[in-house]
Structures are given as structure tokens and as C-alpha cells.
C-alpha positions, 0 to 999 in steps of 0.5 A: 670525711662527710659532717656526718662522720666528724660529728659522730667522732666529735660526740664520741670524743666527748663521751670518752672525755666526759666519762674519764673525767667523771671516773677521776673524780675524787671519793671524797667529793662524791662522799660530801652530804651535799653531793648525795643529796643532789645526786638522789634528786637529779633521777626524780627531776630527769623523769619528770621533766621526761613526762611532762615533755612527753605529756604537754607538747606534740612535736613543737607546740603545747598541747593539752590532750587525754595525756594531761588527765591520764597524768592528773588521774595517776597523780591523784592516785599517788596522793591517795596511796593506790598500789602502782597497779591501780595508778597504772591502770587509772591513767590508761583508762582515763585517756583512753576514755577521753580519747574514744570520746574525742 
């Protein structure tokens, strides 16, 4: 059997595990304030680290670009309460403005 094979059955084994063990958890556990609270907050935290990840770095190095001012004009409209289109729009056309003019 190839390493590939074993690890794809290994990483599937684990899948399996981790998804038996999180059904067996106790309602009770779950249902705690504490939980829920982190539960809500895992998400939020996911996706920003997902966009700063996407955002500052190329392949393996740091990088500061068009992306970053798309992200700080779309973050300045979430503080300024613009409607999700006009958030959306603010940052595409800020980086692609930087980037034409590169």
C-alpha cells in the first residue's frame, strides 16, 4: 500500500473518530452558557483569521498589497453602517483601483 493510501485512511479514520466523539457529547455540556458563548464566537474568529490569512500573505511571505486597502475600506464602511452592497463594492473598487495604478 502506497503512503498515499495510508494517509487517506488515516485522515479518514480520524474524521470518523472525531465525528462519533462529537455526537457522544453529553446535552448537558453543550447546553452550558459558557459553551454557547464560545460556540458563537469560534465562526467569527474562523473567517477572520480565514481573510487576514488570504489577505496579508502570498504563498509564504507577508505581503502588503491592494488586498489590505480593500479590507481597510470595507472595514471602515462596516464602522460607518453602509448597507453589505456598498461594503462589497467599496472594497473591489479600492483594490482594483490600486491595482490598475500599480
Amino acid at each position: 500500500m502506497s503512503p498515499q493510501w495510508i494517509a487517506v485512511i488515516g485522515a479518514s479514520a480520524l474524521a470518523f473518530a472525531l465525528k462519533y466523539i462529537g455526537s457522544s457529547i453529553p446535552e448537558s455540556w453543550l447546553s452550558h452558557p459558557r459553551i454557547q458563548r464560545i460556540n458563537n464566537l469560534i465562526p467569527v474568529a474562523l473567517l477572520s483569521a480565514l481573510v487576514a490569512v488570504q489577505t496579508l500573505t502570498d504563498k509564504t511571505k507577508f505581503v502588503l498589497d491592494q488586498r489590505a486597502a480593500g479590507v481597510a475600506v470595507a472595514i471602515a464602511a462596516l464602522i460607518a453602517k453602509a448597507p453589505f452592497p456598498v461594503v462589497v463594492i467599496g472594497a473591489a473598487l479600492t483594490s482594483a483601483l490600486i491595482y490598475n495604478f500599480k
